[in-house]
N, C-alpha and C positions, 0 to 999 in steps of 0.2 A: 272333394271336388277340385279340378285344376281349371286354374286361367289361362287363358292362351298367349299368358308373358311369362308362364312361368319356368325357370329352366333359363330365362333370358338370359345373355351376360350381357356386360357392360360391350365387348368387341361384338355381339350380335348387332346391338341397339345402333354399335357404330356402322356396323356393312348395311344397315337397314339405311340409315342417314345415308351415306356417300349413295346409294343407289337409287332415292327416291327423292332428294333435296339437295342435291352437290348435281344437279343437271346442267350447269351449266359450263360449256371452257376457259378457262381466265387460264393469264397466263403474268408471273410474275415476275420483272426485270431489276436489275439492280445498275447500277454507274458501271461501264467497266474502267478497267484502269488507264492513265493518261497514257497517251499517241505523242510521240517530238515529232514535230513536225520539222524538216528542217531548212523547209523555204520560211519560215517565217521566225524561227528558234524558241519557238514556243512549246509548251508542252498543251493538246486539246485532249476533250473528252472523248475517250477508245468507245467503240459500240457498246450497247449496253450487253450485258448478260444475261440471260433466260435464266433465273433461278429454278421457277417451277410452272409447269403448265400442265393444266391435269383438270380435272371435274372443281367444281368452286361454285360458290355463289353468295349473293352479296343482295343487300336488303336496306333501307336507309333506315339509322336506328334512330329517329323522330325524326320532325319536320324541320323546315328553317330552323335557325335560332336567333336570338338576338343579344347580342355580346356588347356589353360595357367597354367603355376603352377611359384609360386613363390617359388625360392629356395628348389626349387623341391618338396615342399610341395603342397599337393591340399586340395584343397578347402573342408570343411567338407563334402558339398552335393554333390560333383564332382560327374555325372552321365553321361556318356556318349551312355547309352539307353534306354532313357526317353520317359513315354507315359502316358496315359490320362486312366483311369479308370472311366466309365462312370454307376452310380447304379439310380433308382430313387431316388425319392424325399424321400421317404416314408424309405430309407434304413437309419440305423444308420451312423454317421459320422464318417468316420475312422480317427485315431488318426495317428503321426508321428510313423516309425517303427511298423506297423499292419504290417503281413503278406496274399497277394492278391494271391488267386491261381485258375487258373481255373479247372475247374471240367467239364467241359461240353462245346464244343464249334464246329463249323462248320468244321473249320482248327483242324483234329487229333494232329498235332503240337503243337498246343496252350495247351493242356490238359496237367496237370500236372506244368507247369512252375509257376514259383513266383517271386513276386514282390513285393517291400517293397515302403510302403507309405514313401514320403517325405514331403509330410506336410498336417495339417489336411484336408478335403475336402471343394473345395471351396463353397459360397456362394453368394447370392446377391438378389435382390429384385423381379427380373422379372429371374426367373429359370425354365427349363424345364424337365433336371435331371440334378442328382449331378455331380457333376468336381471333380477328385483328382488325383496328380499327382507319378505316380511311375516310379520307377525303377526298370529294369529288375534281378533278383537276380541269375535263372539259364538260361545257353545259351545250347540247346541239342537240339540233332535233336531226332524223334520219337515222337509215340503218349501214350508212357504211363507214367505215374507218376515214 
């Protein structure tokens, strides 16, 4: 007798994911490179760069947290609203300090806020979509940008 998974692969499981749980649009920015200005002789931050924008979705991976600090100092990546950004396979890997924003999501809420990667997106041998972990940058209610 067969199961109705079986036969499955590992790339089914993923087109099933991106299709049914990647609903929502984020889009993924990085620094772009510095602008001289030359009324000032400075060099500023050039517009950012669209790394990726494409189907995503993002989920808080526990609640607050509550972080010790030594000497009242915290810890470089002290996050206390930490969540999982979820892109396919197929999306570029975002770097530390990308900027993650949604554009498009079920929750009017979600639209507009951003979240800063804190470290590259993970990986591993048997994957079904990408893993990267951010942090929450704005806290606002409403649904527009």
């Amino acid at each position: 007798m067969s199961t109705p998974t079986e036969g499955l692969t590992l790339g089914g499981v993923s087109a099933i994911v991106e299709k049914k749980v990647l609903t929502s649009r984020i889009r993924i920015e990085r620094k772009g490179k510095p602008v001289f200005n030359p009324t000032t002789g400075q060099y500023e931050p050039g517009p950012p760069v669209v790394v990726y924008e494409g189907p995503g979705a993002l989920f808080p991976a526990d609640g607050p947290s509550v972080v010790l600090h030594l000497a009242g100092q915290a810890y470089v990546d002290d996050t206390r609203s930490r969540y999982r950004l979820l892109t396919p396979l197929s999306a570029p890997v975002a770097s530390r300090e990308d900027v993650v924003r949604v554009m498009e999501a079920a929750d009017p809420a979600a639209v507009g806020r951003t979240w800063r990667v804190l470290d590259i997106g993970e990986t591993a041998t048997l994957s079904v979509v990408r893993t990267t972990w951010i942090d929450q940058n704005t806290q606002r209610t409403g649904g527009t940008p």
